[in-house]
One Martini backbone bead per residue (centre of mass of N, CA, C, O) as a GRO file, in nm:
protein
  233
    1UNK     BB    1  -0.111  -2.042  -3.664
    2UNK     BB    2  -0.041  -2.358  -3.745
    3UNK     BB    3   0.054  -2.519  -4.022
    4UNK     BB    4   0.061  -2.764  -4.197
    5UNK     BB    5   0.389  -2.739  -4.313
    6UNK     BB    6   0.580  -2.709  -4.059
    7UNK     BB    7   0.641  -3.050  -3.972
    8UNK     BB    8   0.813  -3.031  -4.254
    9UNK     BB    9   0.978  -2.795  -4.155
   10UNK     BB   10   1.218  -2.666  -4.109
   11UNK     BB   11   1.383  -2.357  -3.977
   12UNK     BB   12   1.570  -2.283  -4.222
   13UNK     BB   13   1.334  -2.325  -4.434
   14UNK     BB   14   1.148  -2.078  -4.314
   15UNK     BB   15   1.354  -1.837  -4.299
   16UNK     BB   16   1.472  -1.846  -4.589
   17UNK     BB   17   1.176  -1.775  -4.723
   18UNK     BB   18   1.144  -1.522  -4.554
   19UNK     BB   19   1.392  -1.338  -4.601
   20UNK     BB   20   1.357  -1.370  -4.944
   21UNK     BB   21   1.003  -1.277  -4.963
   22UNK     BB   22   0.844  -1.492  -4.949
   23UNK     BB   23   0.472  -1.537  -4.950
   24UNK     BB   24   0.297  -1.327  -5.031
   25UNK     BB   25  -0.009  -1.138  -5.029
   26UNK     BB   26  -0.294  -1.037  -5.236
   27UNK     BB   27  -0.533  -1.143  -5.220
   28UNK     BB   28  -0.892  -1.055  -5.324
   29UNK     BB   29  -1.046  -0.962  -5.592
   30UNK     BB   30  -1.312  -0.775  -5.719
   31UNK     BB   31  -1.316  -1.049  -5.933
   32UNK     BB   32  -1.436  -1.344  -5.831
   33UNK     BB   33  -1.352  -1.701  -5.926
   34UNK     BB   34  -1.492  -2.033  -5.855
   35UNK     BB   35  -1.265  -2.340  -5.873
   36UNK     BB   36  -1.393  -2.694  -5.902
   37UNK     BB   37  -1.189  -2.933  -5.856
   38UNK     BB   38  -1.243  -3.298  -5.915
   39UNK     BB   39  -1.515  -3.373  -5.744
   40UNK     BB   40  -1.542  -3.703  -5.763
   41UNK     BB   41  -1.573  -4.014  -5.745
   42UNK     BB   42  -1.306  -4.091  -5.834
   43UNK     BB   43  -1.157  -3.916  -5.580
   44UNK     BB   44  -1.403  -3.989  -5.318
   45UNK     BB   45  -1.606  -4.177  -5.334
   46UNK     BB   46  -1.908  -4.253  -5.190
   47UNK     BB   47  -1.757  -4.248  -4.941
   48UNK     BB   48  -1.666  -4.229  -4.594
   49UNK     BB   49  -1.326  -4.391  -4.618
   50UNK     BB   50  -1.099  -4.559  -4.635
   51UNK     BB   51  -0.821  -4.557  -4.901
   52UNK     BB   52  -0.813  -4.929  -4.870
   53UNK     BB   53  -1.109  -4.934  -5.012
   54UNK     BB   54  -1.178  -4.750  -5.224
   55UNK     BB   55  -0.964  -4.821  -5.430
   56UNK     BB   56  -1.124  -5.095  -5.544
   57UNK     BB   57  -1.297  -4.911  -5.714
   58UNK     BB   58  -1.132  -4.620  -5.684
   59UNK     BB   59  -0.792  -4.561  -5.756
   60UNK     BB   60  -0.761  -4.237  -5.717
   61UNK     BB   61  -0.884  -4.230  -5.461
   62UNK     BB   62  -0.888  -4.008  -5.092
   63UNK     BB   63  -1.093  -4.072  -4.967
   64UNK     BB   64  -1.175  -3.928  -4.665
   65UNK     BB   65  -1.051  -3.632  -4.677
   66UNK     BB   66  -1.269  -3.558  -4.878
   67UNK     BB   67  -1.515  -3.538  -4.697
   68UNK     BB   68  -1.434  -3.338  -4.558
   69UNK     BB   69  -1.359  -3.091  -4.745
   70UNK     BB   70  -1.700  -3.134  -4.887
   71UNK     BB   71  -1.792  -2.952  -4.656
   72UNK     BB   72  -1.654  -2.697  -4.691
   73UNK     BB   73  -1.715  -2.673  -5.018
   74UNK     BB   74  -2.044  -2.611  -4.937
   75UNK     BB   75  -1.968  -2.343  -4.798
   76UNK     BB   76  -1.864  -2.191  -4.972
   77UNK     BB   77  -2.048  -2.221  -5.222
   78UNK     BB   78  -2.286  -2.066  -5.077
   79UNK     BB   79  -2.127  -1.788  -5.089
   80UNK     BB   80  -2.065  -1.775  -5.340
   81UNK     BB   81  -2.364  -1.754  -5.440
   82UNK     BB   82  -2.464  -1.503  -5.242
   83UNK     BB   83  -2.226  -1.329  -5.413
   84UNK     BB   84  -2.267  -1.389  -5.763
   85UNK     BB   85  -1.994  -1.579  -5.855
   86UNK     BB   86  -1.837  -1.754  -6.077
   87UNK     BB   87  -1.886  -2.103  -6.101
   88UNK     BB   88  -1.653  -2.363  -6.148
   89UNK     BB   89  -1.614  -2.681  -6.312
   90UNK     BB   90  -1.429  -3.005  -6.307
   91UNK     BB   91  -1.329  -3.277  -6.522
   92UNK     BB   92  -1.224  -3.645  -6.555
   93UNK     BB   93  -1.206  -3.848  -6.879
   94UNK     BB   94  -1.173  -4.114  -6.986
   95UNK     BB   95  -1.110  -4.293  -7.293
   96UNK     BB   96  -1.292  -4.487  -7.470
   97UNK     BB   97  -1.182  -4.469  -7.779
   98UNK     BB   98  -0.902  -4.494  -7.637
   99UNK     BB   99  -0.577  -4.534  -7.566
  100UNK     BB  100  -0.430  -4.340  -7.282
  101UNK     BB  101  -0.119  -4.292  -7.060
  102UNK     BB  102  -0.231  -3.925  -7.048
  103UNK     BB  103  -0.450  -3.912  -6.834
  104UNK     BB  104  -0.318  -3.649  -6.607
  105UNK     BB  105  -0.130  -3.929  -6.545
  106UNK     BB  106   0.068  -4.176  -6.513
  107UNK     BB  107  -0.045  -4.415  -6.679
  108UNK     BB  108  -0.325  -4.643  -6.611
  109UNK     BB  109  -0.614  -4.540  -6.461
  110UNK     BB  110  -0.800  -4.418  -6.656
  111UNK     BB  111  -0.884  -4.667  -6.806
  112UNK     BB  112  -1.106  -4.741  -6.607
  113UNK     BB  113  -1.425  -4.791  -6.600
  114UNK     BB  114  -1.508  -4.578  -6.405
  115UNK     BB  115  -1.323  -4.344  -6.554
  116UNK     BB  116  -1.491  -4.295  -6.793
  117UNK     BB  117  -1.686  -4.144  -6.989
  118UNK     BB  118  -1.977  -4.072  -6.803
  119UNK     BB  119  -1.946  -4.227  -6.539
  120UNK     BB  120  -1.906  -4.214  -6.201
  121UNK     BB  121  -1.636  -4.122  -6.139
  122UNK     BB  122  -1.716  -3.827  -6.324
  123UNK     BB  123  -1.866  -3.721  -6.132
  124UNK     BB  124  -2.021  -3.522  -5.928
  125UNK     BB  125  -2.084  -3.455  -5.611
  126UNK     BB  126  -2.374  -3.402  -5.463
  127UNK     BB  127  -2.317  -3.198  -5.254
  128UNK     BB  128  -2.189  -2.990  -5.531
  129UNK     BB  129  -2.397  -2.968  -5.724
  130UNK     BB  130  -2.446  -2.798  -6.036
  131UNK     BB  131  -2.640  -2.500  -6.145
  132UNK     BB  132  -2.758  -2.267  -6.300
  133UNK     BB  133  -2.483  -2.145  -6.440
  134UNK     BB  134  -2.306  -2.327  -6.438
  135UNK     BB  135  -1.963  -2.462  -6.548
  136UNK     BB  136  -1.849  -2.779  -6.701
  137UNK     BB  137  -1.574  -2.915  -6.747
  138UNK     BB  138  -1.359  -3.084  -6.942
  139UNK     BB  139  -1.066  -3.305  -6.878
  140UNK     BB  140  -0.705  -3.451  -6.964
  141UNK     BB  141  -0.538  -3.286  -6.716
  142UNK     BB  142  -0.436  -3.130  -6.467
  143UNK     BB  143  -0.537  -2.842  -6.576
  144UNK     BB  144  -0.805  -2.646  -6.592
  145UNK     BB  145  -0.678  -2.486  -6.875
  146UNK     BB  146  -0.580  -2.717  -7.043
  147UNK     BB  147  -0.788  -2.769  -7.294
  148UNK     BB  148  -0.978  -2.520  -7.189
  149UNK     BB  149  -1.193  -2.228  -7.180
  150UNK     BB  150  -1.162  -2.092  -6.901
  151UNK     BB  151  -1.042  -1.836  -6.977
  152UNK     BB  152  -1.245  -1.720  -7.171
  153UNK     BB  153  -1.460  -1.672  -6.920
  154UNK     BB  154  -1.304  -1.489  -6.735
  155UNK     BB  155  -1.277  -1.277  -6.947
  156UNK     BB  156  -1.543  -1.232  -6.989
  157UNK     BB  157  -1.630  -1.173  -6.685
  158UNK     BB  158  -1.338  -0.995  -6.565
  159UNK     BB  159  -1.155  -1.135  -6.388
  160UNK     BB  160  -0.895  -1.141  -6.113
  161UNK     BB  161  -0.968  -1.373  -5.949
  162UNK     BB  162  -0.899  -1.731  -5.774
  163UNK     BB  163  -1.083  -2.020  -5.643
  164UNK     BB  164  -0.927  -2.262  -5.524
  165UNK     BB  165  -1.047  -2.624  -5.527
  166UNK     BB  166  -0.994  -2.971  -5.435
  167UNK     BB  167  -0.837  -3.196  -5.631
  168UNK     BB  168  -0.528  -3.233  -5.611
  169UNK     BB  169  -0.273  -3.061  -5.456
  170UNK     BB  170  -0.004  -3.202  -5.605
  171UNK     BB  171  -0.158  -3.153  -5.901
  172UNK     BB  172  -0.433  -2.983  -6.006
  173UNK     BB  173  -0.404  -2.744  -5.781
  174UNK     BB  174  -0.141  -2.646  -5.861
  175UNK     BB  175  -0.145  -2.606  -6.164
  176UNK     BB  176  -0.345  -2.432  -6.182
  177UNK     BB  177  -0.228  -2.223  -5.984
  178UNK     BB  178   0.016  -2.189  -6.179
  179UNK     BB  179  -0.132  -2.065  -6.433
  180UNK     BB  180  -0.341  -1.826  -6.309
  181UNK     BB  181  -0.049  -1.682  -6.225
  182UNK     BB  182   0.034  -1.654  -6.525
  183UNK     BB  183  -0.228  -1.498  -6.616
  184UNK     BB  184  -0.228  -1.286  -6.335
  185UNK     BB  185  -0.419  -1.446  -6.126
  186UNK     BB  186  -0.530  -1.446  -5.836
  187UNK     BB  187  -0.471  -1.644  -5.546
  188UNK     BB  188  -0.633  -1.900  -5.396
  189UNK     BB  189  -0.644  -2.141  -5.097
  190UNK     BB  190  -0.836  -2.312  -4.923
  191UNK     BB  191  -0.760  -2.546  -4.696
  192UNK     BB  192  -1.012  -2.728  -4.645
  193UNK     BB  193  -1.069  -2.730  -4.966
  194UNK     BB  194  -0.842  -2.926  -4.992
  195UNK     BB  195  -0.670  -3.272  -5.126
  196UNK     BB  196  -0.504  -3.561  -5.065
  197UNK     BB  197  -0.334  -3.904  -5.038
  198UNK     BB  198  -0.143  -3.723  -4.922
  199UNK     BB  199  -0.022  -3.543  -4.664
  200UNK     BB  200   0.241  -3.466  -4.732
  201UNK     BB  201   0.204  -3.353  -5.027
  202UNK     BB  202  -0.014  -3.173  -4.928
  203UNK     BB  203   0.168  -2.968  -4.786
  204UNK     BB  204   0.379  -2.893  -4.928
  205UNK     BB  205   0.239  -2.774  -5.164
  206UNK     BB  206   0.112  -2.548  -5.013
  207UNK     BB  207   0.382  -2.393  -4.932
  208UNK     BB  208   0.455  -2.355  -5.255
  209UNK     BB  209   0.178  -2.204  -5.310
  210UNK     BB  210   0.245  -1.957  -5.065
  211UNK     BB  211   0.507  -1.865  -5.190
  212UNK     BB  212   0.458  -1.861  -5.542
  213UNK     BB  213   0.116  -1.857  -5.636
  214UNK     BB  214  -0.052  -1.808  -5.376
  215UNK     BB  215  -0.332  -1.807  -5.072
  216UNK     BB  216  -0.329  -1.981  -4.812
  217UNK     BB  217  -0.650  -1.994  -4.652
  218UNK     BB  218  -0.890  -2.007  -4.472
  219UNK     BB  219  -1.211  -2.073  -4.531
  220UNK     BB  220  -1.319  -1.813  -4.342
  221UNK     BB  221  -1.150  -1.571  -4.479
  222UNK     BB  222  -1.329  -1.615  -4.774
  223UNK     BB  223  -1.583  -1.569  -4.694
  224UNK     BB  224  -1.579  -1.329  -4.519
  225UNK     BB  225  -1.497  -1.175  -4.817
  226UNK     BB  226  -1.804  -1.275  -4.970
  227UNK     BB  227  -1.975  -1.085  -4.795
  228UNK     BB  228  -1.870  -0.822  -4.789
  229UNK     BB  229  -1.920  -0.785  -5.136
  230UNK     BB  230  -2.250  -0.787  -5.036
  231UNK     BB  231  -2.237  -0.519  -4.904
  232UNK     BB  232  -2.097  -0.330  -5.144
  233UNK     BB  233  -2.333  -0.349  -5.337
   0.00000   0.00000   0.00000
């Protein structure tokens, strides 16, 4: 099956990173747990529609391509539900009491009305809304990790590796990627469960994301896995 990132990287791009060894694949360990970045109104608009529609309410939004994604990442969800994985939620909420042009990331985007502390910009989208148990972070930068306590759940969990989805893929979710296999845990990305408003920065991230940090892989065999741990019980 051809990637979504082969058209836009010639020939020689691909078997060069072939030759030199990227690319390994690790698996899904024993003890995975699943992290939804920033599925929020603020990045998905309220409804599926064009992203220069979107984006005159929610400047973040990444349109259209939004709503596809979080039909897949709602079958994921009850997928991790039934395998009893614990499963962590990000938000990104711009400060209401005072100005600042760093959060997440460069520019006052975040400064907009809809998206600072508790507005619906940063509500998660009701389609995978989080339920007891579920445990939902605020953050102020691009990464899951940075500035919350997500490692500490982690290692309390026990977790060995992490299945991460959301949104954007060139943004917060290649970071988040990039933190996780820094701190040792495998990396997953189901591929149609992440998103982001350019297609090209979503492809190339995700190709540099299964080069170096972890397993860009169908959203079905990701299920696929989380179905069978529930078989070995």
């Amino acid at each position: 099956m051809e990637q979504i990132w082969e058209k836009y990287l010639d020939q020689r791009d691909l078997k060069n990173y072939s030759t030199s060894g990227f690319g390994k694949r690790y698996g899904i360990g024993n003890k995975p747990a699943l992290i939804i970045v920033d599925v929020t109104y603020g990045f998905t608009g309220e409804k599926a529609e064009a992203i220069e529609e979107s984006i005159k309410k929610y400047p973040a939004s990444c349109g259209a391509v939004s709503w596809e994604a979080i039909k897949h990442i709602q079958t994921l969800l009850q997928a991790a539900r039934n395998a009893e994985i614990p499963i962590y939620y990000t938000i990104i909420e711009g400060y209401k009491d005072s100005s600042n042009d760093r959060v997440a990331i460069k520019g006052n985007i975040f400064d907009h009305p809809t998206l600072l502390e508790g507005e619906k910009g940063t509500w998660i989208v009701e389609e995978i809304q989080p339920v007891s148990g579920e445990i939902v972070l605020s953050k102020k930068k691009p990464s899951a990790f940075f500035g919350t306590p997500l490692l500490t759940h982690l290692i309390t969990d026990n977790i060995d590796s992490v299945i991460v989805v959301g949104c954007t893929t060139s943004g917060c979710i290649r970071s988040t990627a990039v933190d996780a296999f820094s701190y040792n845990f495998h990396v997953t990305v189901p591929e149609e469960c992440v998103f982001d408003r350019s297609i090209t920065s979503h492809a190339i991230n995700l190709f540099d994301i299964q080069q170096k940090y972890g397993d860009v892989v169908p959203t079905g065999s990701v299920i696929e896995t989380l179905e069978g741990k529930m078989k070995v019980r």
